[in-house]
N, C-alpha and C positions, 0 to 999 in steps of 0.2 A: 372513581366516581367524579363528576362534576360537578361542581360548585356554581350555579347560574345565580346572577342576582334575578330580582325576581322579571325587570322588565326584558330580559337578557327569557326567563322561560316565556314570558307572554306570547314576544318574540315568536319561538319556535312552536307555540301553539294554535296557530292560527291552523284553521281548518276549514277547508270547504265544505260546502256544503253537497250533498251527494244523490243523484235517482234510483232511489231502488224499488224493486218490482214490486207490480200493484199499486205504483203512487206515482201520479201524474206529475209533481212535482216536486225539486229537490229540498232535501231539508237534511236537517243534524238531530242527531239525538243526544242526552246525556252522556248512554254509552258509548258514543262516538268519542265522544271529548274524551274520556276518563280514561279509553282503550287507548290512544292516543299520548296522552299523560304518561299512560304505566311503560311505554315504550323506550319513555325517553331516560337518559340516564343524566336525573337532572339536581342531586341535593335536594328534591322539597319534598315531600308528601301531601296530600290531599284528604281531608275526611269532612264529613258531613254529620257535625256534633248535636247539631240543632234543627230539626224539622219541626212543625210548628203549624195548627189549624187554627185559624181566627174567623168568625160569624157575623159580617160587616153587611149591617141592614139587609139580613136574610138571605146573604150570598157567602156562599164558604168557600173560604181564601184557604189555600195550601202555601206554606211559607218553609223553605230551602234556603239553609245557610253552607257555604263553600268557603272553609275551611284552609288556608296552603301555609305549610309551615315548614322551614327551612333547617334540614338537619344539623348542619355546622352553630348554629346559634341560637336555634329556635324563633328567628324572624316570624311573625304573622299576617298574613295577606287576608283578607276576608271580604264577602260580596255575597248579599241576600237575592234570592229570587222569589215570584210571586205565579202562583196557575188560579184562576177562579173555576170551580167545577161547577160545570152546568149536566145539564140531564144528558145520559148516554146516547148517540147516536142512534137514530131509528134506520134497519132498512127495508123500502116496502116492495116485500116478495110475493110472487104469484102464490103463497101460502100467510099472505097478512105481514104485518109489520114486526118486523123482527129489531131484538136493542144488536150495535154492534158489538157491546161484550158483556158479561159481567157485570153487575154493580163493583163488587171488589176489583175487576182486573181495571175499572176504568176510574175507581180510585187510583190505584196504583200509577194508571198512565199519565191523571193530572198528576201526582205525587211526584214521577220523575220527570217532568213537564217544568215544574219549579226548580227541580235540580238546575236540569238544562240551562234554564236561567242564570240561576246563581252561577256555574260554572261559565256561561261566556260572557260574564260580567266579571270574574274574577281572574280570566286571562284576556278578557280586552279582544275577545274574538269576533271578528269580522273587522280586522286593521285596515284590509284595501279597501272599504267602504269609505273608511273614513278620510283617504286620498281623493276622496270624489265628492269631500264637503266643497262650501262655496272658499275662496282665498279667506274672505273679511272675518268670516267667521272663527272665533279666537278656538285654537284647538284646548283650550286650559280646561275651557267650559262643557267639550263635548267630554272632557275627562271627568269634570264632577259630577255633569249629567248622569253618567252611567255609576258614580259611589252613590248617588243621592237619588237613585232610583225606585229602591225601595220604601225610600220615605216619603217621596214623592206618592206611589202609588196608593200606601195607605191614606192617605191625607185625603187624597183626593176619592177614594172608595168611601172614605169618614163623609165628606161634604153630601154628597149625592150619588146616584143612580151612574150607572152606566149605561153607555149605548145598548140598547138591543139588536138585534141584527140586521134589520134593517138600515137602519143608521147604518152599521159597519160597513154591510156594502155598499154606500152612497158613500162613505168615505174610499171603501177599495178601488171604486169606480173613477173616484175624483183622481185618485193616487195614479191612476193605473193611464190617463188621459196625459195627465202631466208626465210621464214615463214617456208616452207615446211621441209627445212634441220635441220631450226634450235629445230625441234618440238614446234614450239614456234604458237601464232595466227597470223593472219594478220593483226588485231588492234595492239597487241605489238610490232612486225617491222615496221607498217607503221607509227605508233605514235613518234619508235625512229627516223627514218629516217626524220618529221617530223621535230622532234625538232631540230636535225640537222641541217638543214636546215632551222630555225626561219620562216615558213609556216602554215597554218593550212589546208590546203588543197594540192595535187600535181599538181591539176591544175595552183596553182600558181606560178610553175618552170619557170622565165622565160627562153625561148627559145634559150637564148646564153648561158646558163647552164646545157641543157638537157643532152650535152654529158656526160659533168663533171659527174652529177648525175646517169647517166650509166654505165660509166666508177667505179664511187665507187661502185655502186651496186654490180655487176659486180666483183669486186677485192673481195667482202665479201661472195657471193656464189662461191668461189673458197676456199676461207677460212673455210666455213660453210663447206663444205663436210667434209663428216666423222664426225662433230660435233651434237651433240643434245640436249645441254645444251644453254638454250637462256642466261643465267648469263654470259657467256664466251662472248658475244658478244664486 
């Protein structure tokens, strides 16, 4: 068996992200990571001791603790994740509007939604992302960002409201323009903007910062024109 220190498995867990059928664009699942994990012949284990529902100004937070703990010593690594569950997806069929699943199955999906979380927060997944931060920007920071993420978000769920979806998409939009100048993807500017902002989702913007976060947008597709080099960012 091998003995990995822990940044030696982060290392070998990076994972891409994947298109699978029926979904227009690529993404990762919890399973992905975990199936991934169990593969490797690596000294740690993984469990998820702590799941946890908190009710923060009438929105219910699903809260995901990831768990890695190293068999030779019993080393512990740990990284919380966050899903806010909003109402199930409607689809509107030539027989009325239909939910996409379940109330319980869509429990369930934010439930491992937070997993997700927690687990590429506690292997540091999506590391070539972060080869395509700006030079100046101190990488110590993008590391606490993502310990201090969790805390970040409640804090910030505490203060105020979150965007609603409109908003989101006036920030997806902004993100997705700035992508466009920079020739860069829209995982790479929404990842930095992200990190920026100690978030893992935009949905988490609270609502007394929406401008803010527009306003910078904003100042950097002004910047971005003319540019094509996402390194300069």
């Amino acid at each position: 068996m091998a003995d990995l220190t822990f940044p030696e498995l982060q290392q070998k867990m990076q994972i891409e992200k994947e298109q699978k059928q029926g979904v227009k664009y690529p993404f990762r699942t919890a399973e992905d990571i975990y199936n991934k994990f169990k593969k490797l012949d690596s000294g740690w284990s993984v469990s998820f001791p702590e799941d946890d529902i908190k009710v923060i100004k009438d929105k219910i937070y699903y809260k995901a603790v990831a768990v890695a703990k190293k068999d030779s010593d019993g080393a512990l690594e740990k990284a919380i994740g966050w899903a806010r569950e909003e109402d199930v997806p409607i689809f509107n069929t030539q027989k009325g509007a239909v939910k996409q699943m379940q109330d319980p199955q869509w429990t369930g999906a934010v439930s491992s939604y937070a997993r997700k979380y927690a687990l590429q927060g506690l292997f540091a997944i999506g590391g070539e992302d972060v080869d395509d931060y700006p030079a100046e920007e101190n990488q110590e920071q993008a590391q606490a960002a993502q310990q201090n993420n969790q805390s970040s978000q409640v804090n910030d769920a505490n203060q105020s409201d979150l965007i609603d979806n409109e908003q989101y998409k006036a920030v997806y939009g902004k993100v997705k323009v700035w992508a466009q100048l920079k020739n860069a993807t829209f995982d790479q500017v929404a990842n930095y903007v992200l990190q920026r902002y100690k978030i893992r989702d935009f949905h988490e913007i609270p609502e007394e910062h929406f401008e803010t976060v527009m306003n910078y947008l904003n100042s950097q597709i002004v910047k971005a024109q003319g540019q094509n080099d996402f390194n300069n960012l």
